[in-house]
C-alpha positions as CSV (number, residue, x, y, z in Angstrom):
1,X,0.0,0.0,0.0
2,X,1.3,3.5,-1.0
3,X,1.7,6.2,1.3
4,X,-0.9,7.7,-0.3
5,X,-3.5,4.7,0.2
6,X,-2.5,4.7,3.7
7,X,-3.3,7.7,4.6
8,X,-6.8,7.9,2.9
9,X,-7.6,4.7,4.4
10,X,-7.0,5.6,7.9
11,X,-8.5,9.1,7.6
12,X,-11.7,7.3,6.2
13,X,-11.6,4.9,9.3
14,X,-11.4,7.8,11.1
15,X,-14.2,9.9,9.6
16,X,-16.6,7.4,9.9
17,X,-18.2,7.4,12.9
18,X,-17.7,11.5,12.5
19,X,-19.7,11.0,9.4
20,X,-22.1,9.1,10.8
21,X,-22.8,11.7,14.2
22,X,-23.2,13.9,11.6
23,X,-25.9,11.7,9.5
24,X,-23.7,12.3,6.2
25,X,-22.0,9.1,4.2
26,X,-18.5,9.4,3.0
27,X,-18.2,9.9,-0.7
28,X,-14.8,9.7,-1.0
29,X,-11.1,10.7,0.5
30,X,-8.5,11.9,-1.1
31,X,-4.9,12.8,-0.7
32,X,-2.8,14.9,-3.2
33,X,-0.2,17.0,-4.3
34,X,-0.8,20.4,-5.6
35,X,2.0,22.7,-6.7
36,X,3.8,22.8,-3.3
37,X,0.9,22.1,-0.8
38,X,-0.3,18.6,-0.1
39,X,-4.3,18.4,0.2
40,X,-6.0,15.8,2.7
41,X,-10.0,16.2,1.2
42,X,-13.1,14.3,2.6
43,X,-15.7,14.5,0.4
44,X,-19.6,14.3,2.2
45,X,-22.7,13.7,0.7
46,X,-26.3,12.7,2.1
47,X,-29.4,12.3,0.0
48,X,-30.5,15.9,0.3
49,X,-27.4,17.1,-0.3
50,X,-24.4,18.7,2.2
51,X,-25.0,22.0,3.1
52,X,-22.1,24.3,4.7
53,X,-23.2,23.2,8.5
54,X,-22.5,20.1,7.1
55,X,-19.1,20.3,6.3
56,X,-17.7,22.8,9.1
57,X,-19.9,20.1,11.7
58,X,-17.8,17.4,9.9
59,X,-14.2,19.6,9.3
60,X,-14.2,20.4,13.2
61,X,-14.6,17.2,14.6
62,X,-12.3,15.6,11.8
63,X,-9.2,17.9,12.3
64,X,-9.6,17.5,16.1
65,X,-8.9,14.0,15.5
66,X,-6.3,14.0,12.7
67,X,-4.6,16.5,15.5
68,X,-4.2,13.8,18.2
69,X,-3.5,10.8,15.6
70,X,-0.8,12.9,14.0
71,X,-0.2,10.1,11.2
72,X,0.6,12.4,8.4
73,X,3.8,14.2,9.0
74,X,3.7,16.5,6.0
75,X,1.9,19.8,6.3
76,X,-1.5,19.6,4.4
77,X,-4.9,21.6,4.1
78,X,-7.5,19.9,5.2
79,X,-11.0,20.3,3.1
80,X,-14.1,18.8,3.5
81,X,-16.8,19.2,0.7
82,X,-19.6,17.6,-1.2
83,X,-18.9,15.8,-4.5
84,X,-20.6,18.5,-6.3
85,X,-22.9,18.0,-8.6
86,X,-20.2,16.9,-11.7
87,X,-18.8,14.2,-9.3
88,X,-16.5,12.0,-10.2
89,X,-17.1,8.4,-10.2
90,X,-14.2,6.6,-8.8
91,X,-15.1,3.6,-7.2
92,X,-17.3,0.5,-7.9
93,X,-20.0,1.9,-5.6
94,X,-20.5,5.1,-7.3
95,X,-20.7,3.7,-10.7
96,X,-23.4,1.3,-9.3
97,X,-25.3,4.2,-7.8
98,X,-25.1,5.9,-11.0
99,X,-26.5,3.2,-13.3
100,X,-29.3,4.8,-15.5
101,X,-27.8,8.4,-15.2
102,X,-25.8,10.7,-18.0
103,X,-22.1,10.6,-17.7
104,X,-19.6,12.4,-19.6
105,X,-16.1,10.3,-19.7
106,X,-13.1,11.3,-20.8
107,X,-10.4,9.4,-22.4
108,X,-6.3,9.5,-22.4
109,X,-5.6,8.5,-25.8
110,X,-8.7,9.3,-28.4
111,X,-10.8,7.1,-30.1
112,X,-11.9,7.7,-33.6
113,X,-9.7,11.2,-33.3
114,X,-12.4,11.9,-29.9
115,X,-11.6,12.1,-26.3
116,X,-14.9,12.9,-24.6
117,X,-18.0,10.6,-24.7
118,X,-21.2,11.1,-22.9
119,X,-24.2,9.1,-23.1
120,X,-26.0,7.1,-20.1
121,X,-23.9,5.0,-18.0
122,X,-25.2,1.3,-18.6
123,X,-23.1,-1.0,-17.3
124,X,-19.1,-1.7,-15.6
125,X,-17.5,-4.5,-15.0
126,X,-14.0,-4.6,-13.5
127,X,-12.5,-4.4,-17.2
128,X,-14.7,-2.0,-18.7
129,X,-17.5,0.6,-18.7
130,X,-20.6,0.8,-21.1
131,X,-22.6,4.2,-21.8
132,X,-25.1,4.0,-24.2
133,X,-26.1,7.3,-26.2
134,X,-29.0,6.5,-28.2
135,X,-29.1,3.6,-30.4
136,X,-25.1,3.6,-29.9
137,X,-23.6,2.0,-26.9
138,X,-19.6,2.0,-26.6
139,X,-17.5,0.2,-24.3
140,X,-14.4,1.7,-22.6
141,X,-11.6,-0.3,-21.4
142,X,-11.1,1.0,-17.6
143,X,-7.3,1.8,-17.8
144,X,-8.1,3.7,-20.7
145,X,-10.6,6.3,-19.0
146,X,-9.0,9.7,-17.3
147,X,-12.0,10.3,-16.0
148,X,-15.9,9.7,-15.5
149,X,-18.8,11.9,-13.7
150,X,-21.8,12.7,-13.7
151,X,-23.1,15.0,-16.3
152,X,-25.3,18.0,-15.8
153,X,-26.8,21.0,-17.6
154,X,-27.2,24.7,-16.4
């Protein structure tokens, strides 16, 4: 397991029963790089949606605890948020909850001289991902996909 890894994984065992005081799930946890500055980021999420109580109820309680584990011994900023509404899908469970839906994914290396698909998400399996756009569904191997979210209009 990466450093990386490690540290999500033990800030997501430790948000969880912060997340679940607060009656939020966790979407996801994430730790980066970013120019100079390392970011730790908890994303939230409940069915009606975080609000900004949310995630300053959530960020409190969370940094208290990160403060007394002390695990990560690089400076970071520590954000938690809500997926928004363009989230990305990650993991196995949030393509599963997002069967049915519009998805816009985008490629590393174009297909057909075209990087960006969207079209309903129908189906994944641990090898690929099917959208369906009308009469047209195309399959994506996974390690070919940059990225894949949720679509949505303004």
């Amino acid at each position: 397991m990466s450093r990386r890894e490690e540290y999500e994984t033990r800030t997501e065992q430790l948000l969880a029963p912060i997340a679940e005081a607060n009656r939020v799930s966790i979407y996801d946890v994430e730790y980066v790089k970013e120019g100079s500055d390392y970011y730790l980021r908890a994303y939230i999420d409940k069915p009606e949606g975080v609000n900004i109580q949310d995630c300053e109820n959530v960020s409190r309680a969370l940094s208290d605890v990160l403060d007394e584990e002390d695990f990560i011994p690089d400076a970071y900023i520590l954000e938690v948020s809500s997926p928004g509404l363009g989230r990305a899908l990650k993991k196995d469970k949030h393509l599963q909850a997002s069967i049915g839906q519009e998805v816009e994914v985008k490629l590393f290396k174009p297909i057909d001289k075209c990087k960006e698909f969207s079209g309903i998400l129908e189906s994944f399996d641990a090898d690929t991902i099917v959208i369906r756009d009308g009469e047209t569904a195309r399959t994506f191997e996974r390690p070919d996909v940059a990225l894949i979210r949720l679509a949505f209009d303004f």
